[in-house]
N, CA, C and O atoms as CSV, one atom per row, in Angstrom:
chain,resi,resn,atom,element,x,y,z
A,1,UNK,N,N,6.521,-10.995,18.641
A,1,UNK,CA,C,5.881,-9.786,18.088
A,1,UNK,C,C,5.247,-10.102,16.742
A,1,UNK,O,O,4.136,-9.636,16.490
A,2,UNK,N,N,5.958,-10.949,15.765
A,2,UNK,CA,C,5.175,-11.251,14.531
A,2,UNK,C,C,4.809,-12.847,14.762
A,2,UNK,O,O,4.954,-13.693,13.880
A,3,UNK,N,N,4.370,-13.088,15.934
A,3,UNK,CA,C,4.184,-14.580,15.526
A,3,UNK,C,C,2.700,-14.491,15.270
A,3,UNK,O,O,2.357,-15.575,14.797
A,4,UNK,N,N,1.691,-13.691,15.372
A,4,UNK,CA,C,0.644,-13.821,14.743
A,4,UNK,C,C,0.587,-14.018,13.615
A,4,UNK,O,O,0.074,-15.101,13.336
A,5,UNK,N,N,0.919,-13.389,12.755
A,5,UNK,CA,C,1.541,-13.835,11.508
A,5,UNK,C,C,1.560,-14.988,11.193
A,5,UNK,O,O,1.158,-15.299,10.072
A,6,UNK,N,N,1.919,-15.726,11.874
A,6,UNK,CA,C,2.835,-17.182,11.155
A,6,UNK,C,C,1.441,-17.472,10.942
A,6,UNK,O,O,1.079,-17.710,9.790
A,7,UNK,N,N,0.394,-17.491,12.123
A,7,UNK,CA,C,-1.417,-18.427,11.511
A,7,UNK,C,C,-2.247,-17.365,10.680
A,7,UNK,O,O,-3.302,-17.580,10.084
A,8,UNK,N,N,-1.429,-15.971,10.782
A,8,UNK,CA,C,-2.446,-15.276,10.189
A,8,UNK,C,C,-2.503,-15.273,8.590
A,8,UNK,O,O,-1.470,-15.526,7.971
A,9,UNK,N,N,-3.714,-14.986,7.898
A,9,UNK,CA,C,-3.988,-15.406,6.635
A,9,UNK,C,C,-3.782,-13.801,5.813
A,9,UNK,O,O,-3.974,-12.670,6.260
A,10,UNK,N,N,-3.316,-14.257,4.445
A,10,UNK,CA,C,-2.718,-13.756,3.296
A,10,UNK,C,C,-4.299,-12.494,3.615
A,10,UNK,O,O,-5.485,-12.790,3.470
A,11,UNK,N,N,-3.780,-11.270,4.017
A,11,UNK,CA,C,-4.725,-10.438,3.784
A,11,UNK,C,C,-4.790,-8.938,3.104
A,11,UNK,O,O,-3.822,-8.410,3.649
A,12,UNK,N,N,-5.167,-8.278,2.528
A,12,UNK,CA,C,-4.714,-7.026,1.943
A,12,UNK,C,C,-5.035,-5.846,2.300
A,12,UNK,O,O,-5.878,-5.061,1.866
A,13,UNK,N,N,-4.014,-5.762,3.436
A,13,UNK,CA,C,-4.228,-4.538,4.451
A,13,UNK,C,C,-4.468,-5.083,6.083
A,13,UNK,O,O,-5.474,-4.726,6.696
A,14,UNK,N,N,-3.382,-6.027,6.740
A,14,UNK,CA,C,-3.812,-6.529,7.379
A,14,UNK,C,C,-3.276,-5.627,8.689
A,14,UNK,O,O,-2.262,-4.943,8.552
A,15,UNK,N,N,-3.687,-5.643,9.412
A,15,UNK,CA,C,-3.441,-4.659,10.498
A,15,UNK,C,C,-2.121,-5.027,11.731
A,15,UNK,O,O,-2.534,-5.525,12.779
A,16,UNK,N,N,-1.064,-4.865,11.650
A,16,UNK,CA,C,0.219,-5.002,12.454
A,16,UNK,C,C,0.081,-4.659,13.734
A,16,UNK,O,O,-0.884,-4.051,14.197
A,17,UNK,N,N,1.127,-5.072,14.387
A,17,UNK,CA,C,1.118,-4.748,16.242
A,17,UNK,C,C,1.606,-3.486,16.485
A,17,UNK,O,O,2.077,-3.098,17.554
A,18,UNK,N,N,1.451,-2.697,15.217
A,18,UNK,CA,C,2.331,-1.540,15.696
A,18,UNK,C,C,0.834,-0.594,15.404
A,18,UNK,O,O,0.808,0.599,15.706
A,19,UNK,N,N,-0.613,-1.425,14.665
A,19,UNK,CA,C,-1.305,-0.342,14.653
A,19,UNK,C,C,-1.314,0.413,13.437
A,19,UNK,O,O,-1.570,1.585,13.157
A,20,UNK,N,N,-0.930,-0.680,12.745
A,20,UNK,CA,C,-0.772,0.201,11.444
A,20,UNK,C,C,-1.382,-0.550,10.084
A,20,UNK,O,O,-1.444,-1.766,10.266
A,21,UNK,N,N,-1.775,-0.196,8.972
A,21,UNK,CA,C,-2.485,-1.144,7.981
A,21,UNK,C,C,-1.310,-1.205,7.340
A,21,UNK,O,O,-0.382,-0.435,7.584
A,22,UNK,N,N,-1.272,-2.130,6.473
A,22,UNK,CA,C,-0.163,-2.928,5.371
A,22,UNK,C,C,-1.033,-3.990,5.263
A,22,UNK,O,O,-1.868,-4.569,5.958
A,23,UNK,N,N,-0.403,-4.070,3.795
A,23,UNK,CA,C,-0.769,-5.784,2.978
A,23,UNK,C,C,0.624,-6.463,2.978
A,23,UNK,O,O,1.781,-6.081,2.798
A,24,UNK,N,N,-0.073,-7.789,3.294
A,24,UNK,CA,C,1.201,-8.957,3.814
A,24,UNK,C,C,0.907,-10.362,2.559
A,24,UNK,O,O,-0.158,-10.651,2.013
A,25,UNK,N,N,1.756,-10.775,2.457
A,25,UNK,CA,C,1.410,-12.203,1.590
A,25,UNK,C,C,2.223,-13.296,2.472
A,25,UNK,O,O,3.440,-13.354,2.654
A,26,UNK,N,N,1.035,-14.282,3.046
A,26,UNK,CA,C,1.862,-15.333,4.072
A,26,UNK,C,C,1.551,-16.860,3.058
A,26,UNK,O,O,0.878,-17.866,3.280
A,27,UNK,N,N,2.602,-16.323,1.627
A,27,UNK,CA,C,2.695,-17.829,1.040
A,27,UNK,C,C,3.548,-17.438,0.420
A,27,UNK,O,O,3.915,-16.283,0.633
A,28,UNK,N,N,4.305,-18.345,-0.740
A,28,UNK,CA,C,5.461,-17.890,-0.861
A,28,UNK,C,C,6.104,-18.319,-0.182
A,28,UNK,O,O,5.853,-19.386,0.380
A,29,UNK,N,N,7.664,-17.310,0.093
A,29,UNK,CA,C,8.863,-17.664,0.994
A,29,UNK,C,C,8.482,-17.660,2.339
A,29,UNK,O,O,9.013,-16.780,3.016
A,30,UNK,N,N,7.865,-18.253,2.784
A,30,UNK,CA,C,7.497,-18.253,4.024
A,30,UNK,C,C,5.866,-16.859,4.045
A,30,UNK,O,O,4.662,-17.002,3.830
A,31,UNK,N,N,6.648,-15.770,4.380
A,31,UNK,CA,C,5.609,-14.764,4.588
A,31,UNK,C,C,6.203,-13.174,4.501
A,31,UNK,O,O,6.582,-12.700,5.572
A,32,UNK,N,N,6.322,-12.202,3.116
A,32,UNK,CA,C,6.965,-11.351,3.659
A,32,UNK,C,C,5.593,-10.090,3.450
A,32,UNK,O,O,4.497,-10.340,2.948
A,33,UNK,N,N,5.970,-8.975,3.895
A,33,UNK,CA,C,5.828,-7.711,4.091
A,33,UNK,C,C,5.330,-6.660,2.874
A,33,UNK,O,O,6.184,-5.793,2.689
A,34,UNK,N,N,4.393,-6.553,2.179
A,34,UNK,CA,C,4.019,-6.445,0.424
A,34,UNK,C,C,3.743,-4.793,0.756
A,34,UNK,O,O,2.744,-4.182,0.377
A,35,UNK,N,N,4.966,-4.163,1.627
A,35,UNK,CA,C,4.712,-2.933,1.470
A,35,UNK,C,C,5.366,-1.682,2.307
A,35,UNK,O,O,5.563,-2.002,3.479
A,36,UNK,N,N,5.657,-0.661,2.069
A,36,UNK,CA,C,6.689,-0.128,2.681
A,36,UNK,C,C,7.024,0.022,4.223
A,36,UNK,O,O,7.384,0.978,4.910
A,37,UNK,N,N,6.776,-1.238,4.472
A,37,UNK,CA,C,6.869,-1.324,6.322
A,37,UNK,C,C,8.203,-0.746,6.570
A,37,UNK,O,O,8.951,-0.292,5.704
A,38,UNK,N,N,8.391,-0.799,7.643
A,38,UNK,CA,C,10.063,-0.979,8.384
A,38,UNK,C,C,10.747,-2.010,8.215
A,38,UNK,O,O,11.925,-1.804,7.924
A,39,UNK,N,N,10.351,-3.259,8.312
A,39,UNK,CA,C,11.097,-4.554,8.185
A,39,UNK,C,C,10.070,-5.556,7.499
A,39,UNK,O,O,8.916,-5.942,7.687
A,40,UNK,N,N,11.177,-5.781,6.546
A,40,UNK,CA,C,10.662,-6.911,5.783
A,40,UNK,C,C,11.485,-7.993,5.800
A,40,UNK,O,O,12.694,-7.764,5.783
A,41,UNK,N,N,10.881,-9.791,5.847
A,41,UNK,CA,C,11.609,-11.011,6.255
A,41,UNK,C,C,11.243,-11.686,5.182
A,41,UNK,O,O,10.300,-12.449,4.975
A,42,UNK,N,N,12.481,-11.144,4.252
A,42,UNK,CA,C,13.246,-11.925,2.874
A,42,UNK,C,C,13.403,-13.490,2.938
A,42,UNK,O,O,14.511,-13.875,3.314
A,43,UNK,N,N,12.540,-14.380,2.653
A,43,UNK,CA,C,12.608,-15.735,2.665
A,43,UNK,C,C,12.862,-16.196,4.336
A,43,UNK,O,O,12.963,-17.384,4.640
């Protein structure tokens, strides 16, 4: 479900599988969640 993610690039407001906009930062601890999603993956 988030493995797009793993190639997808650091974007601000990037659009999720659920259909929804959020900004994500995929550098750092791996890649987390830069916003009040449901789940965010802490390092």
């Amino acid at each position: 479900t988030r493995r797009w993610a793993t190639w997808r690039p650091s974007w601000t407001g990037a659009r999720t599988n659920f259909g929804l906009t959020r900004r994500w930062t995929c550098w750092r601890t791996g890649w987390r969640w830069r916003s009040t999603g449901t789940w965010a993956r802490p390092r």
